[in-house]
Structure formats: C-alpha cells, structure tokens
KEMAR-839292 format. One record per residue (C-alpha): residue number from 0; chain; x, y, z. Coordinates in steps of 0.5 Angstrom, whole numbers, plus 500, padded with zeros to 3 digits. Layout:
N
seq,mol,xx,yy,zz
NUM,A,X,Y,Z
...
END
This chain:
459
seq,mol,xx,yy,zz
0,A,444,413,439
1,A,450,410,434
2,A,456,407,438
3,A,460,411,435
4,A,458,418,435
5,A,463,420,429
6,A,460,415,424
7,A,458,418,418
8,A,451,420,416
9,A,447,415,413
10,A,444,416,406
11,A,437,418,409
12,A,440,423,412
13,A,440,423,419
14,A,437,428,423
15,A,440,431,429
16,A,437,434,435
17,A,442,440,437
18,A,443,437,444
19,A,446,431,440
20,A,451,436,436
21,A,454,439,441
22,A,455,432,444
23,A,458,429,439
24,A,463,435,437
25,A,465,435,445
26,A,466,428,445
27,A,471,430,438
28,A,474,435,441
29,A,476,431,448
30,A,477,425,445
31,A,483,429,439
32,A,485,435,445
33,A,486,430,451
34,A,491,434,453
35,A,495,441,451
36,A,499,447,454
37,A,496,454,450
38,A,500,460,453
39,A,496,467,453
40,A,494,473,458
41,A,488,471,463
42,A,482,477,463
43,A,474,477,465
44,A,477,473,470
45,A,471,470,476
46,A,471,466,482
47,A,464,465,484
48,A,462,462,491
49,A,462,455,488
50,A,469,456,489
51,A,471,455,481
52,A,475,459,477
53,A,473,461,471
54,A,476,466,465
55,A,478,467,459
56,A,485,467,455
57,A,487,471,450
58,A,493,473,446
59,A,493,479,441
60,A,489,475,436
61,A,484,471,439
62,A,481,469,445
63,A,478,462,449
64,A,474,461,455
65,A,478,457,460
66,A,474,452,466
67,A,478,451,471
68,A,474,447,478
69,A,475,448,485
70,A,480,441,487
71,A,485,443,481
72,A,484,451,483
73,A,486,450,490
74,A,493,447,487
75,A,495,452,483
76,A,499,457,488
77,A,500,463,483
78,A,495,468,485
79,A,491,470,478
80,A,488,476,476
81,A,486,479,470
82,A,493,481,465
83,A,497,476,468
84,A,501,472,462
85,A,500,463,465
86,A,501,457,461
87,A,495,453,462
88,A,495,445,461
89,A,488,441,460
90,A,483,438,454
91,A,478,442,449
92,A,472,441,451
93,A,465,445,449
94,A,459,446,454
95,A,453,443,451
96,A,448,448,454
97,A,451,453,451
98,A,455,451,445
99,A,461,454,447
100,A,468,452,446
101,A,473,452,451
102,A,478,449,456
103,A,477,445,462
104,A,484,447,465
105,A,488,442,470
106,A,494,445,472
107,A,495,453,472
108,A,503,457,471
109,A,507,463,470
110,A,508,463,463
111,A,515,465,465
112,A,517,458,468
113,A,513,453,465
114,A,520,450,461
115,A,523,450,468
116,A,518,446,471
117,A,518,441,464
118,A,526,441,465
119,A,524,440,473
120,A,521,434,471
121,A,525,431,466
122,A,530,431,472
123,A,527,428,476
124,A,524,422,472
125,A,531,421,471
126,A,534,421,477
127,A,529,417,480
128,A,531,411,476
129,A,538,411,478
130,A,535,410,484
131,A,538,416,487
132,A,531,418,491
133,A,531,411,494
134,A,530,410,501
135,A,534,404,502
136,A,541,408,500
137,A,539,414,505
138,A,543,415,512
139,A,540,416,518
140,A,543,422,522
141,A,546,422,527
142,A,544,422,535
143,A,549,428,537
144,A,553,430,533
145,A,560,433,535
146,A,562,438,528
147,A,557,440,523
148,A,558,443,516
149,A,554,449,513
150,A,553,450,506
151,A,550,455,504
152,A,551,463,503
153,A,556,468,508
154,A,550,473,509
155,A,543,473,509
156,A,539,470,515
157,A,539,463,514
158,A,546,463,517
159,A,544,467,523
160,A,538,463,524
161,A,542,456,523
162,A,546,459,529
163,A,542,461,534
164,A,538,454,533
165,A,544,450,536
166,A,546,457,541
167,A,540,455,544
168,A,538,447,543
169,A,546,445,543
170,A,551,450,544
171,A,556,444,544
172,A,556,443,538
173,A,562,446,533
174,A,559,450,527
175,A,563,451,520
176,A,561,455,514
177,A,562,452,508
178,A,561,458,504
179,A,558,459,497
180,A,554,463,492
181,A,546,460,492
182,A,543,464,486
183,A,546,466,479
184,A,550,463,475
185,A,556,461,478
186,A,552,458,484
187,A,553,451,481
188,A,560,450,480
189,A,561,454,487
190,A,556,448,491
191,A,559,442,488
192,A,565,445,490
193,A,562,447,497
194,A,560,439,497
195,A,566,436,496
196,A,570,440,501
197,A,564,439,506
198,A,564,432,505
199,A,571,431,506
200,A,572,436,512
201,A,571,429,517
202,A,564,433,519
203,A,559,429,523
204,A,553,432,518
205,A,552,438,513
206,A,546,442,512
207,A,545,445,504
208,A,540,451,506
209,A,537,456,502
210,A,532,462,504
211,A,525,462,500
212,A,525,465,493
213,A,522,464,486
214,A,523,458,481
215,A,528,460,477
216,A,532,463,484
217,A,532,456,487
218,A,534,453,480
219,A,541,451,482
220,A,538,446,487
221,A,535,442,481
222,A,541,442,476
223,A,544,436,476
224,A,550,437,478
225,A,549,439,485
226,A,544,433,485
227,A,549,429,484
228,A,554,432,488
229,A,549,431,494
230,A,548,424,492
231,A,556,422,492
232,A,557,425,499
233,A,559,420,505
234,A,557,425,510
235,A,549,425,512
236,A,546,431,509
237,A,540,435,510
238,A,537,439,505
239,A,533,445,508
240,A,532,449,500
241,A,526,454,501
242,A,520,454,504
243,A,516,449,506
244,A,512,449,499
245,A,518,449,496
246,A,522,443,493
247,A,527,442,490
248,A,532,435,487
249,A,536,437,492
250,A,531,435,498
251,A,529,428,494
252,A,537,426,494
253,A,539,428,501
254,A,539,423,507
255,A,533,428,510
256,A,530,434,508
257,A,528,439,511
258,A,522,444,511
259,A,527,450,513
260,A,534,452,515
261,A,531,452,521
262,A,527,445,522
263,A,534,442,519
264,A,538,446,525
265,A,533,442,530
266,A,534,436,527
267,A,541,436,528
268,A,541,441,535
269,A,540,435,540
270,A,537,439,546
271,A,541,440,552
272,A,534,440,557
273,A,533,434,554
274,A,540,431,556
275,A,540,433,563
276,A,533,430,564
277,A,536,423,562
278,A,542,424,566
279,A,538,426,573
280,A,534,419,571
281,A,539,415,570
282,A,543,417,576
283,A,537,415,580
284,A,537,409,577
285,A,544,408,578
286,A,542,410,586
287,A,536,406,587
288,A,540,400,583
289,A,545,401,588
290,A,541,401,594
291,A,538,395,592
292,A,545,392,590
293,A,548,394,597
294,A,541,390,601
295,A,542,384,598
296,A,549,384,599
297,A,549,386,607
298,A,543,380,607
299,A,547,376,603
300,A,553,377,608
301,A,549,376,614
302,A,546,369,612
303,A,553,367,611
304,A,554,369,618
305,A,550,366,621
306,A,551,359,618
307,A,559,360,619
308,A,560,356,626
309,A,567,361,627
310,A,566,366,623
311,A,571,371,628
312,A,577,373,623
313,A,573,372,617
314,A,567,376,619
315,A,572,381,621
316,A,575,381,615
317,A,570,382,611
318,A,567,387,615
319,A,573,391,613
320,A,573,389,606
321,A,566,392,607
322,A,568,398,611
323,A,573,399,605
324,A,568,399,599
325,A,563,403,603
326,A,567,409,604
327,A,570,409,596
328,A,563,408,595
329,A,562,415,599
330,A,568,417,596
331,A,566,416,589
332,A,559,419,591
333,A,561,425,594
334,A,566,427,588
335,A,560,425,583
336,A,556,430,588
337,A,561,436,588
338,A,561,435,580
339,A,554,436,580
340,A,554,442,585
341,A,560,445,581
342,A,555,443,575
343,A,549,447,578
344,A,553,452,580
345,A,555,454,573
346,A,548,454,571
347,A,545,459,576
348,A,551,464,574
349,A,548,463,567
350,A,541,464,570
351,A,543,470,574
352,A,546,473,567
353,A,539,472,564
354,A,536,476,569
355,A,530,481,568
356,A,532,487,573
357,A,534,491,566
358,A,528,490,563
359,A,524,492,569
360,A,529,498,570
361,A,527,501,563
362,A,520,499,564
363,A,520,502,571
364,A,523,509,568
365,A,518,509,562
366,A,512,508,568
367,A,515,514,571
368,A,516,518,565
369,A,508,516,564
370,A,506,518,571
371,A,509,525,570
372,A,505,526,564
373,A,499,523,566
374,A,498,529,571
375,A,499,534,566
376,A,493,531,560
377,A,489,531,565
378,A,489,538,567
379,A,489,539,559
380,A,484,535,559
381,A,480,539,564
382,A,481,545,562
383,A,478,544,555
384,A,472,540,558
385,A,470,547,562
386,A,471,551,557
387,A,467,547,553
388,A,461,547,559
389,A,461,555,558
390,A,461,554,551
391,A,455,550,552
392,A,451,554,557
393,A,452,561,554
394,A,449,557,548
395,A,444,554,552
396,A,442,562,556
397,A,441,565,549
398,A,436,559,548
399,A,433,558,554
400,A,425,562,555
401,A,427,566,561
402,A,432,570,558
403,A,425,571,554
404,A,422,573,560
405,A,427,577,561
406,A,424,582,557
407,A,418,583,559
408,A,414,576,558
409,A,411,571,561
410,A,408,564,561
411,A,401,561,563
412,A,402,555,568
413,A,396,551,568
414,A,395,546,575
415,A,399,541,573
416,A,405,546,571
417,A,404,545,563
418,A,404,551,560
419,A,398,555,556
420,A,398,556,549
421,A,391,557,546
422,A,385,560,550
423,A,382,554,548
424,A,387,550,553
425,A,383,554,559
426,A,376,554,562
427,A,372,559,566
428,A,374,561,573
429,A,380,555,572
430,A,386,558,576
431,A,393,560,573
432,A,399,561,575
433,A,403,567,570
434,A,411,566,571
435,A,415,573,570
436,A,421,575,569
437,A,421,575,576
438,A,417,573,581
439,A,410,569,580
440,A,402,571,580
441,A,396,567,581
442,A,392,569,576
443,A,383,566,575
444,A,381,565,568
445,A,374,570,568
446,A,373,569,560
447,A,377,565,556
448,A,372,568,549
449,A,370,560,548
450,A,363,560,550
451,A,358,565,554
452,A,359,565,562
453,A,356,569,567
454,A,361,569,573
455,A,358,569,580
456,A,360,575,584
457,A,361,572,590
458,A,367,567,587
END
C-alpha cells in the first residue's frame, strides 16, 4: 500500500479493492474534519447493551448518522431522546464495512446553551492566566468564626437551609443576609454590589449560595464581573453555586468551594458537640497535670525538709503558704465546678424541652383511635365471611348428589365404598350397598347380563 494513501493514481491505473476505498476516504474525511459542531434534531436514537449510543441527526433537509461511544456517552448529562434539538462536537469519519458516512461524536449539548458554554470557556481561560484560580493567593478560613455574611437571595430554601446548619452545628455564631437577586439580568450588578458591602462589613467569612438550576439561570455566576468582585474580596469566601455537578467561575475563584449551600454552612458551622469534647479532655489534663504538679511539690517539700537541720519556723511557714495555695486552689476549683454545674444544668433543661412525651401523646391517642376501630372491621369482616359460607353452601346444596337422591335415586357402593356406574363394574353374587335418600340397603348382584351364570340356591 502507497504511504500516502491520497497520492494520485499512477498512469497504469491503480486497481483498488473496496475495503481500500473506503479506508482511504475514512482516512480523508478524518484527516480534513478532525474536529466540527454541527447542530440538528436527534431521531432513530438507539442505545444497545454495549452501552453505546447511536442516532441519526437531521435537520429539514438532510440528515447523518452520529456514533457516540460508551466513555463519551457516560459524560453527556443531558438526558437524549428522539426530537431533542443538540449540538454535537466530533470528526467525520466513514464506517468501512458498510461504507456509510457519519460522526463519531465526543461531546453532546442542548443546542440552547452551546455559546454559553464556549463563552464559559472562554472566561475561564482568561482568568486562569490572571492567576485568579491560583491556589497560592487562596485563604484559609476560619476555625471559629464569630460573624458570618450571607449573599445570596431573601427567599427560597438556601436560606433556610444555611440557617438551620448553623442552629444546629453553631447556634453562636452571628448570621447576616446580605441580600441580592441570583438570576435575570439585574443579578450581576446587584451581587458585585452585595460583595462590596460584604466584604467591608468586618465579617469573618461570606457564604455566596445559589440553589441548583439550568445553565443559563446560573449565569450570573460566570460573568466576569461577579468573577472579579470574588476575586477582589478580603474576607474569605465560599462559594456554594448549584449543586453538586454544578460549576461555575465563581467556585474556581473563591477561597473554597462548596458542593451545597449546606456543605458551605458545614465548613464555616464549627460543632459544639465537638467543642465540649475537647474542653472536658483538656480539663482532664489540666486535672491530671495538676495532681502531678502537686506530687512532685509535696515530695519536693518533703526532701528539703528533711535536709534542713531546724526547719521549725520555715517549715511552718511553708506549710501555711501550702495550706494558702490549697484552699485558693480548692476555691479556683469548686468555682470552675459550680460553672460546669450551672453549664450542665442549662443543657438538661434544653433536653428536657426537646422531650418526646408530645410525640407519644398523639401516637398514643392514633393507637386508641386504632383499637376502637379494630373491633368494628372485625365484625364487619366476620359478618361478610358468613355470608359468604352461605352463599357457598346453598351452591354447594344445589350440586351435591344427595339432594339427587333426594328425589328418589340412588347410588351403588361397591365394598371399597367406590360408587358403580357400569354393570360391567360388577360380578355374579358380589355385594352391594345402594345408598337412598334415606337410609341404606345391602343388596347381591344376581345377574350382572355380562356372562351366563348359574346361582346356587342355596347361597
């Protein structure tokens, strides 16, 4: 084969095979398309169980079918169905086996936000150059903080859920809501606005939160204003846009970004549980060191004791001093006792008021309501079930053969008790038993008309 598989033909015309045409043409088609966006509608759309997607993309004129492999379909977020109008990246290629022309696709959009994301790009290739993502510049932020700034939106859930994270984790912690439109087309003047007044507000750290939403409602987040509004804040700064697949500008220039509003609260939400963990193990330190300082002291005390040849008036006075310094010590120590007592104290009330004896009232009174009907579907249910048992016995009376023999009929038994229907069932002189209406008879089979027989007399 040529090692360019483009050169032209030679005079002796070159013959070639059709598996060589197609390779070359793929090879041509690669080589000049490596890379377009084409936009149209998705139809025939198939997903077979290799995981790969296959459709074809048409517009009101034409149409090409489109390959799109399992590892670059597990990328694409948008749900695809036939009639949903994408734009679709990737190279012209042709499948050699069958000769067809198509695309084989590395990235799949709505066709609605293709030029945002080019423009998302385009942002953030600029600001990266800047250096405003670098981690060098970022703040770490801090371990308690005292006042926090909000910026985000006066209604909707993030709010809420920002202030039920700290209620619970930090209820300490002083919360101000710097408030601001996050969506239309006053949200970027009003949250560089927002910024400004946060960062000079002397707050320990700001919180910029947004609920989840499309790519266009999250916008304000990518435009470069509220990026450099981000940037030029002293205070540090979570950013908690979106979800968790959701990202923005914002979240690559801020000290530290958060998956959720609620994450971000978390990360700024030190947990008092926590807290009053550490205290009672460093007050047991604080004891034990104590305890030890005190030991070493009295056997201090007591070697220098013993090498003092008159230690009378020395010893005692050291020993009031001792005396001194034990009882401000039990002093210092019942105060800090009486402080965690009054400390407990306030803890338990705060339990008592969180007790569950409501809860159980009302499930008790439901539990009662319960037991009163419980009797009643019963004897409804009962009353229906003997209705029905006599429902079922007339129709079992009308079917049953001794309503037949009622009537005047009656059934041969043979001695196992099997009933006879056929004489050929029987034999000369076997016994029967004929069941009546009422009563039964045992009866002797003298003839059964099968073969000839001569009955003894005497039998």
């Amino acid at each position: 084969m040529l090692n360019d598989p483009f050169a032209r033909l030679g005079l002796d015309r070159e013959i070639l095979s059709v598996s060589q045409l197609n390779n070359r043409a793929r090879l041509l088609l690669e080589d000049v398309f490596a890379q377009v966006w084409v936009e149209g509608e998705i139809s025939n759309l198939a997903r077979p169980a290799s995981g790969h997607v296959y459709f074809t993309l048409k517009d009101s004129q034409a149409q090409v079918r489109c390959a799109l492999f399992r590892q670059n379909a597990a990328r694409v977020r948008q749900v695809l169905r036939d009639g949903l109008a994408v734009r679709v990246r990737g190279k012209v290629s042709l499948f050699e086996g069958r000769g067809d022309f198509q695309l084989i696709l590395d990235s799949v959009e709505p066709a609605g936000d293709g030029a945002l994301r080019l423009a998302f790009e385009a942002l953030k290739e600029k600001l990266a150059a800047e250096g405003l993502f670098a981690t060098e510049r970022k703040r770490p932020l801090p371990v308690h903080p005292r006042r926090v700034g909000i910026v985000t939106s006066s209604t909707g859930a993030v709010i809420r859920d920002i202030i039920s994270v700290f209620r619970r984790r930090a209820p300490q912690v002083h919360l101000t809501l710097i408030p601001t439109a996050v969506q239309g087309r006053e949200a970027t003047a009003q949250i560089v606005r927002a910024l400004e007044l946060a960062d000079a507000g002397g707050f320990d750290a700001l919180i910029l939160a947004r609920g989840g939403g499309s790519l266009e409602d999250l916008w304000c987040f990518n435009e470069e204003a509220v990026a450099r509004a981000v940037a030029a804040c002293k205070t540090p700064i979570v950013s908690a846009v979106g979800h968790e697949t959701d990202v923005s500008i914002c979240d690559f220039v801020a000290d530290v970004r958060a998956p959720t509003p609620s994450a971000a609260a978390e990360l700024l939400a030190p947990d008092s549980t926590d807290l009053q963990q550490r205290l009672d193990s460093l007050k047991r330190r604080l004891l034990l060191r104590m305890r030890d300082q005190l030991a070493r002291e009295r056997l201090r005390l007591d070697s220098l004791a013993r090498c003092l040849r008159h230690p009378g008036e020395r010893l005692r006075q050291h020993a009031q001093r001792l005396d001194e310094l034990d009882l401000r010590l039990r002093r210092a120590w019942q105060l800090r006792l009486n402080a965690r007592h009054e400390q407990l104290a306030r803890l338990e009330a705060r339990l008592a008021a969180q007790h569950p004896g409501r809860l159980l009232a009302l499930l008790r009174q439901r539990l009662e309501a319960l037991g009163e009907r419980l009797p009643r579907a019963i004897q409804l249910q009962l009353r229906q079930q003997r209705q029905r048992l006599e429902n079922l016995a007339q129709g079992l009376h009308l079917v049953s053969p001794l309503a037949t023999l009622g009537r005047g009929y009656s059934i041969l038994l043979d001695e196992q008790g099997q009933a006879i229907r056929r004489a050929s069932q029987t034999r000369p002189g076997q016994k029967l038993e004929a069941r009546l209406g009422e009563g039964r008879l045992s009866l002797r089979v003298e003839d059964n008309h099968q073969d000839p027989v001569n009955l003894s007399l005497l039998d």
